[in-house]
N, C-alpha and C positions, 0 to 999 in steps of 0.2 A: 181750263183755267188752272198751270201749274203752280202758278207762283202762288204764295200766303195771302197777298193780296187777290189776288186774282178768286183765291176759291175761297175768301168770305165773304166778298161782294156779290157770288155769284148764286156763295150755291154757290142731221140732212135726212133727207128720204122724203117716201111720200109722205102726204097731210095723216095723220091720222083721227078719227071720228074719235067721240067726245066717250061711247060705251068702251073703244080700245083701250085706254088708260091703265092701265095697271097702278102704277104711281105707286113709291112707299108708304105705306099706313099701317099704324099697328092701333089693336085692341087688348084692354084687358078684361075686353065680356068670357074669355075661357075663363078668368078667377071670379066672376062674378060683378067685370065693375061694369061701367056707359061710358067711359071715357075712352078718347082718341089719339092720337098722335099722329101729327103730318110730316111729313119730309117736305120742305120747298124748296121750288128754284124762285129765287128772285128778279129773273129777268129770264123771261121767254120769247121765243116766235110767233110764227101762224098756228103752230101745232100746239100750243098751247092755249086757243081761243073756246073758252069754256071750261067750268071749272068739273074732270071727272064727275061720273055720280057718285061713287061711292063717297067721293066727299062733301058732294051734296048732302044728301043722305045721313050724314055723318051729323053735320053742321044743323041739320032740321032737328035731330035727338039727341043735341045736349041744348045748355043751362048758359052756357058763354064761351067764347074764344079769346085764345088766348094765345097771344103773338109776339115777336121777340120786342116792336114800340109799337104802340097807336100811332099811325101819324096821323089819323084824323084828330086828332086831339092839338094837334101841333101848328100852329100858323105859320103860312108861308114866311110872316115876319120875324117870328121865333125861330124858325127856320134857319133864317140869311144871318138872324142873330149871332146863335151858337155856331154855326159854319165859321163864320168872321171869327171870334172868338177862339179856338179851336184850331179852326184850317186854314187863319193866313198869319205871317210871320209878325214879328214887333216892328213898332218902327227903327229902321235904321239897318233895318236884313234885308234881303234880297235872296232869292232863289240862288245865283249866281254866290253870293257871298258866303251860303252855308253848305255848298258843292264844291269840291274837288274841280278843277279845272276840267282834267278830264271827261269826270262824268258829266259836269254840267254840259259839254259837248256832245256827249253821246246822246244824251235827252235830248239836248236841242235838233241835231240830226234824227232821230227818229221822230218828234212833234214835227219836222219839213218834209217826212214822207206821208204825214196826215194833213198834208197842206194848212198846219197849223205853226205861229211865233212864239218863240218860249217865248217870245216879252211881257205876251199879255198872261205870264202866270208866273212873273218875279214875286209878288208877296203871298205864293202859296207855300204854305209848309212841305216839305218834299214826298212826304204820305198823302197829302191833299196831290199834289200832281202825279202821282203812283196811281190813286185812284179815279184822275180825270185821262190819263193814258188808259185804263182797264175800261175806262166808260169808251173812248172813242173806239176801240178794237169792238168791245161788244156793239156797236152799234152799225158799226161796217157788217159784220157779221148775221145781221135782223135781230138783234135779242133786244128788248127795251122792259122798262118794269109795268105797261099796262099789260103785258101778257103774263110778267109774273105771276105765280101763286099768290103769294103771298097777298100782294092788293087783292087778289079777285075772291080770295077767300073772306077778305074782310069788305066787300064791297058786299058779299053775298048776304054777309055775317048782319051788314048792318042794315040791309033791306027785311032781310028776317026779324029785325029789331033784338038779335041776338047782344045780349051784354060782352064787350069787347074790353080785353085786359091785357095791359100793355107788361111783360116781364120787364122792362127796360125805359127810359125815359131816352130822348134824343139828344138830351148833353150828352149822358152816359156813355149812349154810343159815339158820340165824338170824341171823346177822352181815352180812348180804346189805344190808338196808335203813341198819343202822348205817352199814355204808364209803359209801353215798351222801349220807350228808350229811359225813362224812367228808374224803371228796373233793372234796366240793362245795361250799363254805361261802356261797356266795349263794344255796342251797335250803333253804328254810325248813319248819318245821310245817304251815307254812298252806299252802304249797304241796302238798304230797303230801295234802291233807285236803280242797281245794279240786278238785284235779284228780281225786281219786277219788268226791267229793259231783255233779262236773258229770258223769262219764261214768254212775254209776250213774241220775243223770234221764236222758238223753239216749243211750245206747247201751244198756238194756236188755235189750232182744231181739239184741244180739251174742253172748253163748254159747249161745243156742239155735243161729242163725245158723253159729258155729265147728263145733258139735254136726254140725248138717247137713253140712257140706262136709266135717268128719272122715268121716260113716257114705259119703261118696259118695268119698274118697279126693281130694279136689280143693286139690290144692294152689296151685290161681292165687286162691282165696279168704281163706287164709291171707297166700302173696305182699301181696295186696292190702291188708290188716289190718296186716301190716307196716310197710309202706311207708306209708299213710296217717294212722298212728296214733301212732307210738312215736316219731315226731321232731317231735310238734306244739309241747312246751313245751319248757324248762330240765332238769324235773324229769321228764319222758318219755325225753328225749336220756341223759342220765345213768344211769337205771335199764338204759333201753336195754343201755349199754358195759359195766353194771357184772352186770347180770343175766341178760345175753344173749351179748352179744360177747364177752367177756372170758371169762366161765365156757366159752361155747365151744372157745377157743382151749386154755384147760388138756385139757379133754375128750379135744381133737383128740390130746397128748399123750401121755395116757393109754391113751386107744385101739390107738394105732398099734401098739405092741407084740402088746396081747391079738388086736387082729384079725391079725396076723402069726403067731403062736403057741397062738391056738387058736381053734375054732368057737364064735361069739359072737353075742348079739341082745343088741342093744343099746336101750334102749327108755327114750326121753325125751320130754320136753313138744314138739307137733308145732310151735309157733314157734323152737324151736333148728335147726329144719331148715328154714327161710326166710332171708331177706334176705340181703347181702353175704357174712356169715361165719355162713353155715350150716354147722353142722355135719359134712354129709354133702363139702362143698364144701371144706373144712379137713384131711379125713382123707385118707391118702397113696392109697389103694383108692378104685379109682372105681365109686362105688356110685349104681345106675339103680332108679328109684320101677317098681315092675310092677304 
């Protein structure tokens, strides 16, 4: 997944067994504390059918988990709500009307090599159709989110009757794309449609790629996916501060307390635990990958 879109939504070979796992997790039991940190992919394969033990294991000795939203908290209705709200355009806009000719072309020609009509996604916002392109590739590919981490940690979480804490509410994260153009006002439609049209030709095979160095725990592969990717354009740089750094930095806030106060796993997308203001790097406990 090169593009900015591509690697916040997201996060071959043989099967591997559920003790192979390696996976990123960090502890800061070397300073004394029970608290965890997960790296997750949000959309997995076969090879992700069962959640590691170590973070099993993890998840049985703390106090609650904590995740970037509860979506069990969230009704499918509340759901379509904020979606609506959010991710389709006003009246009076069209898909076609807030594209550049050209591009609106180039999207439409690649949704007819998914045997998909832009028509039925004229009142999407053009980030909402960035991210419903990024869903149909990962789905061609096997990756879907009941394999995620993410859900099967909090499916685990809430059979254990572990207390489940949402960092984030589901507007919030709907509103993510909005504040960058917001912020930004020399980033345009085309940009965020152009840079998500060249990395899905062109970096395809990155979230299988991600995939693998998640199941081996390798986090110089991510490092690397960082640093090479999310400061290439205007509109990389941006989502970067606004979807990564920034939302880190509140995180770090939030945390401190709960990791101070109780036994916690905390379990988020594994690029919030790379570059500069990583996460793990931010929080006042000093927490070691094992």
């Amino acid at each position: 997944m090169r593009s900015t879109v591509l690697f916040v939504f997201f996060c071959a070979g043989l099967l591997v067994t559920n003790w192979l796992y390696a996976a990123p997790i960090w502890s800061n039991n070397t300073a004394g504390g029970d608290d965890y940190l997960v790296g997750t992919i949000h959309l997995g394969d076969q090879r992700l059918s069962g959640l590691p033990s170590k973070i099993i294991q993890a998840i049985d000795k703390v106090d609650a988990v904590v995740l970037e939203v509860d979506l069990a908290k969230v009704s499918p209705q509340e759901q379509q709500r904020v979606i609506s709200k959010y991710g389709l355009l006003p009246a009076g806009q069209t898909l076609q009307s807030v594209l550049s000719g050209s591009v609106y072309m180039q999207a439409k020609q690649y949704l007819a090599q998914q045997g998909l009509d832009i028509q039925q996604f004229q009142q999407f916002r053009p980030w909402m159709l960035g991210l419903t392109m990024v869903q149909v590739a990962y789905a061609r590919q096997g990756l879907d989110i009941n394999h995620g981490i993410d859900k099967q940690i909090a499916d685990y979480a809430s059979l254990q009757n572990k207390q489940i804490i949402g960092l984030e509410t589901f507007e919030q994260q709907m509103r993510f794309f909005e504040q960058i153009f917001k912020q930004n006002s020399a980033i345009t439609n085309d940009d965020l449609i152009l840079d998500t049209l060249k990395e899905l030709r062109e970096y395809r095979d990155m979230p299988l790629e991600m995939l693998d160095a998640w199941l081996a725990g390798d986090m110089a592969v991510f490092e690397k996916i960082y640093k090479d990717t999310l400061g290439q354009s205007a509109f990389d740089k941006a989502a970067e501060k606004i979807l990564l750094s920034e939302r880190n930095q509140v995180w770090a806030e939030q945390l401190d307390p709960l990791v101070k106060n109780k036994k916690v796993l905390v379990a988020v997308g594994t690029l919030h635990l790379a570059g500069e203001n990583a996460l793990n790097k931010l929080l006042t406990d000093t927490f070691v990958q094992f």
